[in-house]
C-alpha positions as CSV (number, residue, x, y, z in Angstrom):
1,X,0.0,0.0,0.0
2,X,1.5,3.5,-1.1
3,X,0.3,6.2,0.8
4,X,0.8,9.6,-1.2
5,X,1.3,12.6,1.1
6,X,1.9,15.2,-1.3
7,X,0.8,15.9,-4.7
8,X,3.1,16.3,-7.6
9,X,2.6,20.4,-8.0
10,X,3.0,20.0,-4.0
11,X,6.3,18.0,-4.0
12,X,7.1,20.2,-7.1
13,X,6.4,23.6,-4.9
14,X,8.3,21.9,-1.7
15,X,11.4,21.0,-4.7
16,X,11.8,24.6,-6.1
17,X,11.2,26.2,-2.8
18,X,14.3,24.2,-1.4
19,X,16.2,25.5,-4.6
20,X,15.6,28.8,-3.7
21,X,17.1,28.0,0.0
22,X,20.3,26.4,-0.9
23,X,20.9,29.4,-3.4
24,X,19.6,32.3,-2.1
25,X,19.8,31.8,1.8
26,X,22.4,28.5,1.6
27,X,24.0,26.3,3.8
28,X,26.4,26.6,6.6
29,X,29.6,25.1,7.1
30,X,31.5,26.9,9.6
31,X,33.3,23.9,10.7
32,X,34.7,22.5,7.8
33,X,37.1,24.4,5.5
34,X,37.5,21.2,3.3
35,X,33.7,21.2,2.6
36,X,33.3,25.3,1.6
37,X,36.9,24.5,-0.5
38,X,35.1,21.7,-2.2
39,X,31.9,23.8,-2.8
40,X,33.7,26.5,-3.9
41,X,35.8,24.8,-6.3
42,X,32.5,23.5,-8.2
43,X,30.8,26.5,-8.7
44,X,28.9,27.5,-5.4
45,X,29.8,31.0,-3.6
46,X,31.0,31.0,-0.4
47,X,30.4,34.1,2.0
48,X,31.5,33.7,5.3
49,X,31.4,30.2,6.0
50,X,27.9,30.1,4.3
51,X,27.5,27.8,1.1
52,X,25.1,29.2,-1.6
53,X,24.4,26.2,-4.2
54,X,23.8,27.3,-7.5
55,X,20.3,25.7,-8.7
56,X,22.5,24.5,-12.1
57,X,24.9,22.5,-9.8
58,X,22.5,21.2,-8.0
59,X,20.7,19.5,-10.8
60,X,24.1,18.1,-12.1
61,X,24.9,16.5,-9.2
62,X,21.1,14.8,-9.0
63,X,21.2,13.5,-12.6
64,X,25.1,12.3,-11.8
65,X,23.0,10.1,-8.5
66,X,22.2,6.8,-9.5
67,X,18.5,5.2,-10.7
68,X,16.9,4.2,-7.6
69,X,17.2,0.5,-8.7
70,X,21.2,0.6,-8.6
71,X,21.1,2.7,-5.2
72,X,19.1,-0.3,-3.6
73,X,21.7,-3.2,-4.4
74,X,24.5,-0.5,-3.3
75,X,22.7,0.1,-0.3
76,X,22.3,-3.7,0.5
77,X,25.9,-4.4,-0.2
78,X,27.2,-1.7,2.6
79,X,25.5,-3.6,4.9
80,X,22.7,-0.5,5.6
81,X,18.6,-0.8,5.3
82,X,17.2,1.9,4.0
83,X,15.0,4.1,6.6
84,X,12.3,5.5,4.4
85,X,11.1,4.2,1.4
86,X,12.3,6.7,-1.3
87,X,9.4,6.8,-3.7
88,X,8.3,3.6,-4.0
């Protein structure tokens, strides 16, 4: 039984709305100069310790992610369960 919480303009309102957080407010990472370095080397500003992640890099990094499918047998191999079921 899948129980849907959200509809797809909702989950779609909820997705752009965290795009506009990660860029426009961002992320902090006061405690790790090897992260910001990182970030900052792939196109994300830094100010202060604050990450800001450009919506563009954000989507290349999710397409790089693996199909679901091919995350499951990586998952089982490591050893972990997965807490939540991701979409299915």
């Amino acid at each position: 039984m899948r129980m849907q919480i959200l509809s797809p303009d909702q989950l779609q309102q909820v997705h752009e709305a965290t795009l506009t957080i990660l860029e426009k407010v961002g992320v902090s990472f006061k405690g790790s100069a090897e992260a910001r370095d990182l970030f900052e080397k792939n196109r994300c500003r830094v100010d202060d310790g604050v990450v800001h992640i450009p919506r563009e890099v954000f989507d290349e990094c999710l397409a790089r992610l693996p199909d679901r499918e091919k995350l499951d047998i990586c998952v089982a191999k490591l050893g972990f369960s997965r807490p939540l079921n991701l979409g299915r």
